[in-house]
N, C-alpha and C positions, 0 to 999 in steps of 0.2 A: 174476092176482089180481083176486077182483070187487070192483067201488066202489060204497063205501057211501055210505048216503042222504045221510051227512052232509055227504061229499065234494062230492055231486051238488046239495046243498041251495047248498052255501060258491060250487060255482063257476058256479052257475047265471047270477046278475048278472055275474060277471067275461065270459064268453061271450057272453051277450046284449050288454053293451061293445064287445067282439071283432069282431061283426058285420062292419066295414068290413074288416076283415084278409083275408077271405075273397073279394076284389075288388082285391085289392093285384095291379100290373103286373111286382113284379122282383124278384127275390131280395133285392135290396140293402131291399125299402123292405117288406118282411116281415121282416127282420134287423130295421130301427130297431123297429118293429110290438113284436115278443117281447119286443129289450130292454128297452124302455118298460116293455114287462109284466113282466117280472120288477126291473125297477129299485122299481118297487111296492112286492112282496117285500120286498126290500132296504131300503128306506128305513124300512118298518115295524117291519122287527126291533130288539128295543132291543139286541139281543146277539148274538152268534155269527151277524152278517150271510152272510156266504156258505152256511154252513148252511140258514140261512131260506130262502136262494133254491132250493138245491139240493132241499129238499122240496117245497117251490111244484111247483118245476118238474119232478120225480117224482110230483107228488098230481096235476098237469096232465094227463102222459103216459096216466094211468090213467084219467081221465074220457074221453078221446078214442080211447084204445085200443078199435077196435071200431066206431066211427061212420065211415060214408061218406057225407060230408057237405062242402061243400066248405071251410066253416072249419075242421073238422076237421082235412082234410092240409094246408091250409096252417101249421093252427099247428104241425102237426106236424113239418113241413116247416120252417119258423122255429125250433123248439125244434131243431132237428138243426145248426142253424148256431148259436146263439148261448148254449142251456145248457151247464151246466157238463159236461165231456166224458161223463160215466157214464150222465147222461141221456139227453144228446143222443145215445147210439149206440142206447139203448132209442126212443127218439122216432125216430130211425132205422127202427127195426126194429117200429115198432108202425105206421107208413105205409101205406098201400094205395095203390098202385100205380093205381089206378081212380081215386083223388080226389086223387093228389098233381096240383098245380097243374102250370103247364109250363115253371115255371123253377124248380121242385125240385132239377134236378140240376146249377144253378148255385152251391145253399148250400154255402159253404165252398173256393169257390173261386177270391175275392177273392184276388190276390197282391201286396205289396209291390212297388211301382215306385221308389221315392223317401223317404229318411230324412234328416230333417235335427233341427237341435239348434240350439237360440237360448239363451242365459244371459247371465248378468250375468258380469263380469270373476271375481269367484269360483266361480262355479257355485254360488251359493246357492238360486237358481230357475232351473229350466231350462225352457225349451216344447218338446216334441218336436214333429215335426211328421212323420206319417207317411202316403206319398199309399198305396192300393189302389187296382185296377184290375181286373173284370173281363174274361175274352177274350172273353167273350158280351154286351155290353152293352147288346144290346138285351133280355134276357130275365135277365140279370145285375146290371145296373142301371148307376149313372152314376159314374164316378172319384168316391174319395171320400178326407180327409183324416181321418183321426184324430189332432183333438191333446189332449195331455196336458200339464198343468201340473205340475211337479212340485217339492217343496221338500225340499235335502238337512238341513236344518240341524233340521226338522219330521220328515224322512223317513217323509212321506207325498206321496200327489195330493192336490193342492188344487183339480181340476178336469180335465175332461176331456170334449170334446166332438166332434162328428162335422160337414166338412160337406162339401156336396155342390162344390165350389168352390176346390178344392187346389188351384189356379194363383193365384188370388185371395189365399187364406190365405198362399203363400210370398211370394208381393209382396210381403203387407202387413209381413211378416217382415224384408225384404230391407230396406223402406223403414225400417222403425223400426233397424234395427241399422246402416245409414247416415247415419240422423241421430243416432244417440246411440252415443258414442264406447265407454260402459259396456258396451254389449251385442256379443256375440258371436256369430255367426250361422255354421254349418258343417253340413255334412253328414257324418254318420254312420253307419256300420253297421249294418242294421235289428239283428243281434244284439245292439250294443252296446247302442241300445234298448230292447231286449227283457230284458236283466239289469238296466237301469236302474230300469225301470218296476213288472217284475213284483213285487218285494219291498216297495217300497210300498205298492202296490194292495192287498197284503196288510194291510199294517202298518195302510192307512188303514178297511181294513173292521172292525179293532178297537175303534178310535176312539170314544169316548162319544158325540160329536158328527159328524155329518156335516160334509162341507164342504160351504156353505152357497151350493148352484147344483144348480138341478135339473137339469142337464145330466148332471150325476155318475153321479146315481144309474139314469137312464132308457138311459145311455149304457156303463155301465159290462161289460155283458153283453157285448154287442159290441166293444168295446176287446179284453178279455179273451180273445176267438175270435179278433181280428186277430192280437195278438201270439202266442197260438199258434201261427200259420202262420210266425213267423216262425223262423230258427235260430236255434239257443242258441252261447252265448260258447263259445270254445275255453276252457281250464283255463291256456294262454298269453296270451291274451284278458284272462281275467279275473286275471291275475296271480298264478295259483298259485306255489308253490316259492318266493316273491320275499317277504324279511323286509326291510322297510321299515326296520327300526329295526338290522341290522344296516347298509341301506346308509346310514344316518345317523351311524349311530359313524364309518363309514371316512369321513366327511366334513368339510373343514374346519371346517363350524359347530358340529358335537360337539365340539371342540376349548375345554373350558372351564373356565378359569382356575381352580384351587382346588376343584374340586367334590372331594368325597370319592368313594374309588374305589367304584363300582357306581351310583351313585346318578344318573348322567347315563342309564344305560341302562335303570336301574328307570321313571325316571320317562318317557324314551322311548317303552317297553312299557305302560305309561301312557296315555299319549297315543296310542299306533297302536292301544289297544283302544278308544277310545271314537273314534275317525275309522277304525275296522274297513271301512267301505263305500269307504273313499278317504283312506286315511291322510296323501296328499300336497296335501285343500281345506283349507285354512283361509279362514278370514274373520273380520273385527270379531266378526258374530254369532256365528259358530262358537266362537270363543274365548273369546267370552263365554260362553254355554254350557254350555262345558268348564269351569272354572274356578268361576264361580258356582254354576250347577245343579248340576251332574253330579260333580264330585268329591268336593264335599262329600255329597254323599249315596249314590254306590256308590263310591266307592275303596278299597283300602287300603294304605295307604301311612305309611312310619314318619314321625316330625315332621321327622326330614334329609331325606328326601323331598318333603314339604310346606316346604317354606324352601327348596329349591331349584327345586320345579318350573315357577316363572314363568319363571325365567331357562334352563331348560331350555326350555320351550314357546317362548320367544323364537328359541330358536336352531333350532328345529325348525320355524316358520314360517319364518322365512327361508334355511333349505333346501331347506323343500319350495317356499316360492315361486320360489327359483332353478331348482331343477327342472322347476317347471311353465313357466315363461317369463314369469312374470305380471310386468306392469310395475313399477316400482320403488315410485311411489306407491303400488299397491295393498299391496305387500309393507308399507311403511311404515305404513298406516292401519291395518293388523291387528297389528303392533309397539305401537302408540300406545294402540290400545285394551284391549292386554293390562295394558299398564301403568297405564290409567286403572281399570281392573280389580281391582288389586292391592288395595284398601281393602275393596271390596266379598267380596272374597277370602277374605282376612283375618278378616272379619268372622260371612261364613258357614262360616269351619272352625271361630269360634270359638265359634258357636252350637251346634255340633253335637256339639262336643268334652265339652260338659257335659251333653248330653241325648242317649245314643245310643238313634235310633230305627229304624236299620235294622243290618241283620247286617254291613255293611259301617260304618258305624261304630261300631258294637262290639268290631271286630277292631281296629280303628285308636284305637281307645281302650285296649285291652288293650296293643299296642305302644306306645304313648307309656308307658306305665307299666309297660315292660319283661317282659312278659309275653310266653310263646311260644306263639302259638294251636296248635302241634302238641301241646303237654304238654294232657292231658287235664285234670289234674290242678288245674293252674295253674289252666286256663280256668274249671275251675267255682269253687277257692275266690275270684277275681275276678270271677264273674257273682254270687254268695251275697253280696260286700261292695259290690256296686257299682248292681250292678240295682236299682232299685223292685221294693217288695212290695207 
């Protein structure tokens, strides 16, 4: 495909930048190099971030396609480790073997030594901490740590950075989760990481807002290529075949006084769809969450549903806190908060109950007034008396 002027106009300054790239000593430090350069990309786009990058770094491929030069194979040789995979095999393949640098056949070679995992007693935020290792390190470059911040209850990253100093970084780890009794510190399965992370990193490139660290975005290229290397969860791993909400009924805490029959497992099902990623974290903030945000505005659920579901969600925290092992305090403060909750609850099913502005409280407003959203029938002569004109 020939490049046009315009292409050659846009990347003319980006290249002349570049310059240093082409004097770079290691794979590792032509990786940071690229990412940087497409975290650029990324940060600029107001939408469809990963897209943005993925052209970047395909309108790259094609200015350098053809030049023997030595910034040339080096970026190309950097794009082969750190774009996104469709690219990186064209940047691959568009290489000359005459300019590629002499740690070329080091990219993508980093492997996974060490995984560990630091959170708070809920897993509300967690830090991964992921060491790489080249076997070449003198042409490979220097151990390096990838870490990620990540937030379930946000589910997104809220950061993530690279350093050269992974013995450093777990110390500092070691130390902070020894002096504070909240934090949790273990090691993990680079897979289990690798399921953890990747659907964020998604989640957080839709985001209106970046998260607000330039680390993210200049880093984030490279994250992306690590954890490719790494393996994916088993389907036993990730807890396929396992209905949460069935092992909850067979449990003493679904055991509840006077509930009307169905309405302990409606509102169960409930609950394991909006904690779908880990139906067994709760937290204060999670349950707040749940309850304020989130139900009032996609549930559907009949009003016996709504009038039972605190004290179901009660009994479903402290199941799942027995299950997890979580200490009793903690199990208690997400109790406490539920029920501090309750007003604010109330309050916003009953703002919503009069103004439905999503499809999901429109259903929920059709049931409280007896209505069967299957009848077709039904549902339009109560959307004609009910909806604004």
């Amino acid at each position: 495909m020939s490049v046009s002027g315009k292409q050659q106009e846009f990347f003319a300054p980006i290249l002349a930048a570049c310059a240093p790239i082409a004097a770079v000593d290691t794979a590792l430090d032509a990786e940071f190099a690229v990412s940087a350069l497409l975290g650029g990309a990324y940060a600029a786009a107001d939408e469809q971030r990963a897209a943005a990058v993925a052209r970047f770094a395909e309108d790259l491929v094609e200015v350098l396609d053809g030049r023997e030069d030595a910034l040339a194979g080096a970026l190309l040789a950097g794009l082969a480790g750190v774009a996104p995979a469709e690219v990186a095999d064209r940047a691959r393949a568009a290489s000359n073997a005459g300019t590629q640098p002499v740690w070329a056949a080091e990219i993508g070679t980093a492997r996974c030594t060490d995984a560990w995992a630091m959170s708070d007693v809920y897993g509300d935020q967690t830090e991964f901490v992921l060491v790489f290792e080249f076997s070449d390190r003198d042409r490979g470059g220097a151990p390096h740590a990838c870490c990620v911040l990540t937030d379930a209850n946000l589910g997104v990253v809220k950061d993530c950075w690279t350093s050269t100093e992974p013995e450093r970084v777990l110390a500092d780890c070691r130390r902070s989760a020894a002096s504070n009794d909240d934090l949790q510190l273990a090691e993990v399965a680079p897979s289990t990481a690798r399921a953890a992370i990747e659907p964020l990193l998604a989640r957080t490139d839709e985001l209106l807002e970046l998260p607000d660290s330039t680390e993210f975005a200049e880093d984030r290229a490279l994250l992306l290529a690590r954890l490719a290397t790494l393996p994916t969860a088993s389907a036993e791993d990730a807890g396929a075949g396992v209905d949460p909400v069935a092992e909850f009924l067979a449990a003493p805490e679904a055991e509840i006084d006077d509930a009307p029959d169905g309405v302990v497992e409606a509102c169960a099902r409930l609950i394991a769809e909006y904690a779908a990623a880990d139906p067994y974290r709760w937290s204060p903030t999670a349950a707040e969450r749940f309850l304020v945000d989130w139900v009032p505005t996609s549930a559907v659920l009949d009003p016996e549903c709504v009038d039972w579901l605190p004290t179901v969600l009660l009994a479903f925290v402290t199941y799942a806190g027995r299950r997890r092992g979580l200490p009793e305090d903690a199990v208690m403060a997400t109790q406490e908060a539920i029920r501090e909750d309750l007003d604010d609850f109330a309050a916003a099913m009953a703002d919503t109950a009069g103004n439905a502005v999503t499809a999901a409280q429109v259903a929920r407003a059709m049931l409280t007034d007896g209505v069967d959203p299957t009848d077709q029938n039904a549902v339009r002569t109560w959307l004609a008396s009910n909806l604004p004109r």
